[in-house]
C-alpha positions in Angstrom: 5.8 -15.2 8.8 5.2 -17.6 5.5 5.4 -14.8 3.2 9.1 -14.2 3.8 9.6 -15.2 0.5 13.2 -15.5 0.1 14.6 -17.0 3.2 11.7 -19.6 3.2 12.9 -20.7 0.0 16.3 -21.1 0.8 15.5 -23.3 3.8 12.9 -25.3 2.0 15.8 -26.5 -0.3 18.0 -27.0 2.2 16.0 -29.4 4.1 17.5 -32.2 6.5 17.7 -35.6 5.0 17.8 -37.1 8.1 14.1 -39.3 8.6 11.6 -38.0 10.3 11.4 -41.4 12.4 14.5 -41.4 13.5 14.0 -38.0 15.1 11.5 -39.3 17.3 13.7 -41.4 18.8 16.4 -38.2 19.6 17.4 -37.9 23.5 15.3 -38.2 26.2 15.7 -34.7 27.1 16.0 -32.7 24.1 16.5 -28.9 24.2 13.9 -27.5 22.4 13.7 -23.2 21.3 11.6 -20.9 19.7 13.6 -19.1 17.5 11.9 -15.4 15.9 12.4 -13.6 13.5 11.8 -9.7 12.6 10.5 -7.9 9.9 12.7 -7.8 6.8 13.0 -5.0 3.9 10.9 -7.0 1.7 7.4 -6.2 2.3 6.7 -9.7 2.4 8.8 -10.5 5.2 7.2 -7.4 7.4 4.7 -9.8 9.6 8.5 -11.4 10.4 8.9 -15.4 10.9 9.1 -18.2 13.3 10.6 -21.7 13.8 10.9 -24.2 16.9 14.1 -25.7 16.3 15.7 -28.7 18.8 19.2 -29.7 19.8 19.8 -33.4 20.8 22.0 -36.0 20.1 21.3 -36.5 16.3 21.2 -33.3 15.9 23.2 -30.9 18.5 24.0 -28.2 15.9 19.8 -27.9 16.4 17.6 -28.5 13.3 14.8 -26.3 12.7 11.1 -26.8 12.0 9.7 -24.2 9.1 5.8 -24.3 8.9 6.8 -21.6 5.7 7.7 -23.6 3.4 6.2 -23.1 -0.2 6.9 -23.1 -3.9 7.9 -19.0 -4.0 9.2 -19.3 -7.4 6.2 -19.1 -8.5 4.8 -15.8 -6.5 2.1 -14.7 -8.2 0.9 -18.2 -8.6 0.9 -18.7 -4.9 0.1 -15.5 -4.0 -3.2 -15.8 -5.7 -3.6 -19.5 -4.4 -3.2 -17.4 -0.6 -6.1 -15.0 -1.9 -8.1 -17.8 -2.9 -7.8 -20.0 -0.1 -6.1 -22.8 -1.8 -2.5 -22.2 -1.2 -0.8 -25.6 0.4 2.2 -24.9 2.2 4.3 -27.8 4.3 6.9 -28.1 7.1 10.7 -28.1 6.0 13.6 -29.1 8.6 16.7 -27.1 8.3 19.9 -26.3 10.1 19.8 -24.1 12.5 23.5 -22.7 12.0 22.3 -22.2 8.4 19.0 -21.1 8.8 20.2 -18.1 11.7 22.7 -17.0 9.1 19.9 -16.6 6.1 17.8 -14.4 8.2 20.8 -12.3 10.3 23.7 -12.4 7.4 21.9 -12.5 4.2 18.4 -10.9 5.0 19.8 -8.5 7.5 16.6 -9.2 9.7 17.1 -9.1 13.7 16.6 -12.8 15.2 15.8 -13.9 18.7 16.1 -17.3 20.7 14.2 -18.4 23.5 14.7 -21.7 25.0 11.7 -23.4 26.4 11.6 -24.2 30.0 9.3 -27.1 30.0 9.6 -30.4 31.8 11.7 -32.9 30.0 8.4 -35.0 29.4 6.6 -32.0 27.6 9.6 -31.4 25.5 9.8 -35.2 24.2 5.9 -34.4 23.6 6.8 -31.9 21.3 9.4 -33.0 19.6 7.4 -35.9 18.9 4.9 -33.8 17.4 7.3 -31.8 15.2 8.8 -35.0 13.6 4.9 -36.2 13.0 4.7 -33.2 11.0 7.3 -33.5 8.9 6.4 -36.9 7.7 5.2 -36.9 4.2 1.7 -37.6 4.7 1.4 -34.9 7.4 3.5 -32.0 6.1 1.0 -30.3 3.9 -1.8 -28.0 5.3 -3.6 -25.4 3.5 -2.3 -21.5 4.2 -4.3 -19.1 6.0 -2.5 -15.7 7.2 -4.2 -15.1 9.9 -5.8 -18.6 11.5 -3.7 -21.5 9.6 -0.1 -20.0 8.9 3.5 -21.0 10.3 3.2 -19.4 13.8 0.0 -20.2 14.7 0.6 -24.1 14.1 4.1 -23.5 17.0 1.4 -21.5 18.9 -0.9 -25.0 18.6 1.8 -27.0 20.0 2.9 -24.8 22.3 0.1 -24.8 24.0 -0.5 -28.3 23.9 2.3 -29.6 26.0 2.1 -26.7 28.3 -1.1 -27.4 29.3 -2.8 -24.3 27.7 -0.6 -21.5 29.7 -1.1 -19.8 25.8 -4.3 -20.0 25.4 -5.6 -19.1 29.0 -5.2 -15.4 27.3 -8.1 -15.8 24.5 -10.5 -13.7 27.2 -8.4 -10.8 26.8 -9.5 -8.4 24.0 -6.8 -6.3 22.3 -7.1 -2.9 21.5 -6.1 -3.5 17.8 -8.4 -5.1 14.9 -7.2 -7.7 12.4 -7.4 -4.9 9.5 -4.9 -2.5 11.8 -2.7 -5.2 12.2 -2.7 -6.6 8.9 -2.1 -2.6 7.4 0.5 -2.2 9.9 2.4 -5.2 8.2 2.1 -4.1 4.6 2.7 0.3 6.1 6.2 0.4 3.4 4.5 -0.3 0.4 1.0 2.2 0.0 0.3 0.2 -3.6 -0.5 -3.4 -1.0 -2.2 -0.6 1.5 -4.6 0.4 -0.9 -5.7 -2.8 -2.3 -5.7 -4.0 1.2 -8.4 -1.2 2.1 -10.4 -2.3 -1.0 -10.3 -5.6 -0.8 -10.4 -7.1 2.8 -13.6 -6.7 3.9 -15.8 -6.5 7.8 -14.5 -9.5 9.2 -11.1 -7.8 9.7 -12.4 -4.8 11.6 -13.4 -7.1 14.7 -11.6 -6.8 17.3 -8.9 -9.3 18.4 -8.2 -11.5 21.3 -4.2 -12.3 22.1 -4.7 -15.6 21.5 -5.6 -14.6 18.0 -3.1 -12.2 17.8 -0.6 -14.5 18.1 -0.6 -15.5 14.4 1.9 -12.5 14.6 5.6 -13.5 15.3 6.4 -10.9 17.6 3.5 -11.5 19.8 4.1 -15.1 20.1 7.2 -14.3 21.5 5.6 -12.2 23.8 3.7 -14.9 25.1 5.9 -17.2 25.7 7.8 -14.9 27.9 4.7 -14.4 29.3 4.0 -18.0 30.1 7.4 -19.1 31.0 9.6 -16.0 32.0 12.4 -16.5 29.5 13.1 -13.4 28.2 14.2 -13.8 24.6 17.9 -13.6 23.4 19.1 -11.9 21.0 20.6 -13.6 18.7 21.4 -11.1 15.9 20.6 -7.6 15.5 19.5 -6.0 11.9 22.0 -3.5 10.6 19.8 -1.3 8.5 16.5 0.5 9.2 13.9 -0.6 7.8 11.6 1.1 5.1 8.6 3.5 6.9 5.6 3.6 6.4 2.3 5.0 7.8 -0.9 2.5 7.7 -2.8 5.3 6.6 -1.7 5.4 3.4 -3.8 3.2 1.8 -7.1 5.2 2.7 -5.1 8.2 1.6 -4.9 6.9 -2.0 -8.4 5.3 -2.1 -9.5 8.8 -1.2 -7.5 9.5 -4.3 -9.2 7.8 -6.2 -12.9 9.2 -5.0 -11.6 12.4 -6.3 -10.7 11.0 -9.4 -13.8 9.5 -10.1 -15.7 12.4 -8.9 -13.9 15.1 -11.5 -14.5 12.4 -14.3 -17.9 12.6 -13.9 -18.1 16.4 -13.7 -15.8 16.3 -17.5 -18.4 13.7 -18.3 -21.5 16.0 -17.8 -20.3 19.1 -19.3 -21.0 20.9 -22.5 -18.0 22.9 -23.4 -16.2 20.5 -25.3 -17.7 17.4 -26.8 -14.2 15.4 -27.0 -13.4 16.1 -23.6 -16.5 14.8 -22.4 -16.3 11.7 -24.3 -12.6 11.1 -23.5 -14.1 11.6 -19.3 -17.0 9.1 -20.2 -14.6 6.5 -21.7 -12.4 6.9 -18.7 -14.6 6.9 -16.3 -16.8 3.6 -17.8 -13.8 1.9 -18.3 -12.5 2.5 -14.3 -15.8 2.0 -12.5 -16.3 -1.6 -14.4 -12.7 -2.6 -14.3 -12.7 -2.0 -10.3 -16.2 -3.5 -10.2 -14.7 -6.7 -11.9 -11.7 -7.1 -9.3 -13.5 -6.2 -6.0 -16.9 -8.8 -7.5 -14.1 -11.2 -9.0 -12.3 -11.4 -5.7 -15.6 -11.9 -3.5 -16.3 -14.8 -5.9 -13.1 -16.4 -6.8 -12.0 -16.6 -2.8 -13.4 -18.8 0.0 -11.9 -16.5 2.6 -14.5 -14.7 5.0 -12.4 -11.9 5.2 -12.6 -11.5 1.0 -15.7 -12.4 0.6 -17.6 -10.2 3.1 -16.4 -7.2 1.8 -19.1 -3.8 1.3 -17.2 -2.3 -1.4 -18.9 -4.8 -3.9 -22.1 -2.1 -3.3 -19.9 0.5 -4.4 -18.4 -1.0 -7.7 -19.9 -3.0 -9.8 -19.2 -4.8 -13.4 -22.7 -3.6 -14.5 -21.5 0.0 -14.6 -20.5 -1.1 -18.1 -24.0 -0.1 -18.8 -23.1 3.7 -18.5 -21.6 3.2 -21.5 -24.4 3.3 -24.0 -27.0 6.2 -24.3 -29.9 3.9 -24.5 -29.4 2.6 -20.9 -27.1 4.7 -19.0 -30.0 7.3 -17.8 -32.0 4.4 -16.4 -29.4 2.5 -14.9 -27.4 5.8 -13.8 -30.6 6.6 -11.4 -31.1 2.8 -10.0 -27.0 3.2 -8.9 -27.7 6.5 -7.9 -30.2 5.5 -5.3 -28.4 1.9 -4.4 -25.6 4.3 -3.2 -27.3 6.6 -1.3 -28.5 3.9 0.5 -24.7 2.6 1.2 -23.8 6.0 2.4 -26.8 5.9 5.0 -25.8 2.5 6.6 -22.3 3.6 6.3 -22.7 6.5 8.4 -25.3 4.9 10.8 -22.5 2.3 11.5 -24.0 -0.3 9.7 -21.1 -0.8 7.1 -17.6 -0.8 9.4 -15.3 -0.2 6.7 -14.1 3.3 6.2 -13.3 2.4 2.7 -17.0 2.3 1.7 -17.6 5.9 2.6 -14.6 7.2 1.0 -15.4 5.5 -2.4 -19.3 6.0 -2.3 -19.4 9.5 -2.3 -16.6 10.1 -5.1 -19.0 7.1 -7.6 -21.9 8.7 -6.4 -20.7 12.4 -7.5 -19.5 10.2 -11.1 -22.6 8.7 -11.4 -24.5 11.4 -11.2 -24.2 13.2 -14.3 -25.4 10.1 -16.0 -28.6 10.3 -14.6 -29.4 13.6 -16.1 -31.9 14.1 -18.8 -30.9 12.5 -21.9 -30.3 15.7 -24.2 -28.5 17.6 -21.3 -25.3 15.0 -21.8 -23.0 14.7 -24.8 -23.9 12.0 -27.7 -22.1 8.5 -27.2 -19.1 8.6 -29.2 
């Protein structure tokens, strides 16, 4: 998908010079394909890739359409641009020799073909479309991964000059969520797991239909067979297994981290040893309002439903900052204490979806708790 960082780079340099007009006026029966791609080793390649490329007379090598294309030297730039809902990515055309041997050769990622059997007159439709998009004024779009990204715009056309044989499938509910699909992407790396679990909030734990699910590569693919019985061609086949993972994970370590929490509060409470119970308190302050910042920071800074709806917000807060000083943290300690019994309740009722919330409620509840005992019963502030 767009986040195969390297490859997408490559071919957004080695863009076509030949005019975007001029491709409009190719053959009068162009061949046109979808060409797929499958996961690579880099975790941001593991939602794979996909390209329409066409073969006429200007071109008969085929040239390639990349809805992928973004400024990747920059990562964490445009990785946060993604979070935020900003990110502008723009359709590159490359060679289709050269853009097959990036992903098989240098990537080592498996690639398939699959040549469109539409009438001549719906494939001059969309090649029409695909130059249109490449024009300078039309290229840019703003990045979403799941309903704006570079599969879901072939999808679009797709669809379009077929006469909606792809979308006819949006009654049919899948069995997977966005959130199982999304952690099933990111399975190798269990440090993207965990920040997915505590970051991406209820909207991803609705239920799909395939026509949404084809923001996925591999599922696009799927559909097309679907729709027009070409089974897709191999093309190249990766050489090396790639890096396992279970989706899991990430709750794993967030439960982690409600332990954590949970034994800091107990060193925080207890009497034996003054320094170690300051040393708990500083740690555990300094973790509950740091994770408080991201998760509120995140909610705020993004315009993405799926950030911004997110229950762990009631879990961590920035105001746990408060816990800090003797003359407030009794008070404040009891207020949190109830919020998050409260959370637990909806949580287990069904209310709150996200498994996440439970798991982290009960380990800050269990911190907060020794806060809220009587004022002499808990160590001086340092």
């Amino acid at each position: 998908m767009a986040l195969a960082r390297r490859s997408l780079t490559v071919l957004g340099l080695a863009a076509l010079a030949v005019p975007a007009a001029a491709r409009a006026q190719s053959d009068a029966d162009p061949e046109v394909s979808l060409v797929t791609m499958g996961p690579g080793e880099d975790v941001f390649s593991r939602f794979g890739h996909a390209t329409l490329c066409v073969r006429d007379s200007l071109t008969p090598q085929g040239r390639c359409y990349n809805y992928g294309t973004a400024y990747f030297t920059t990562f964490p730039g445009l990785l946060w641009s993604v979070l935020r809902g900003t990110a502008r990515f723009w359709v590159s055309v490359a060679d289709e020799p050269q853009m097959i041997a990036q992903y098989a050769r240098v990537e080592d990622r498996t690639v398939w073909r699959q040549v469109l059997p539409y009438p001549a007159s719906a494939r001059r439709r969309l090649v029409a479309r695909l130059a249109l998009d490449a024009l300078p004024e039309h290229r840019f779009y703003v990045y979403h991964h799941y309903r704006d990204n570079c599969t879901t715009r072939l999808r679009d056309h797709l669809d379009v000059v077929s006469e909606g044989s792809l979308s006819a499938v949006r009654s049919q509910v899948t069995a997977r969520t966005w959130r199982e699909r999304t952690l099933e992407g990111l399975a190798s790396d269990v440090r993207l797991l965990a920040l997915a679990e505590l970051l991406l909030g209820r909207p991803l734990d609705a239920p799909m239909n395939r026509w949404e699910e084809m923001f996925l590569p591999a599922v696009l693919r799927e559909e097309v067979q679907r729709a027009t019985g070409v089974a897709p061609v191999v093309v190249s086949t990766r050489a090396h297994p790639l890096p396992n993972g279970e989706p899991g994970r990430g709750l794993g370590a967030l439960g982690g981290l409600s332990a954590a929490l949970a034994v800091l509060g107990l060193g925080a409470g207890q009497r034996r040893s003054r320094a170690f119970a300051l040393a708990c308190r500083a740690l555990l302050v300094t973790s509950l309002t740091a994770l408080g910042v991201v998760v509120w920071g995140m909610a705020a800074a993004s315009t993405l439903p799926e950030l911004q709806s997110n229950a762990v917000v009631l879990v961590f807060a920035p105001t746990d900052l408060a816990l800090a000083w003797s003359s407030t943290w009794a008070r404040y300690a009891r207020v949190r204490l109830v919020g998050l019994v409260l959370v637990l309740a909806a949580w287990m009722v069904g209310s709150l979806t996200q498994v996440a919330v439970g798991l982290l409620a009960v380990g800050v509840l269990l911190a907060i708790g020794a806060f809220a005992q009587p004022k002499e019963s808990i160590p001086p502030s340092w």
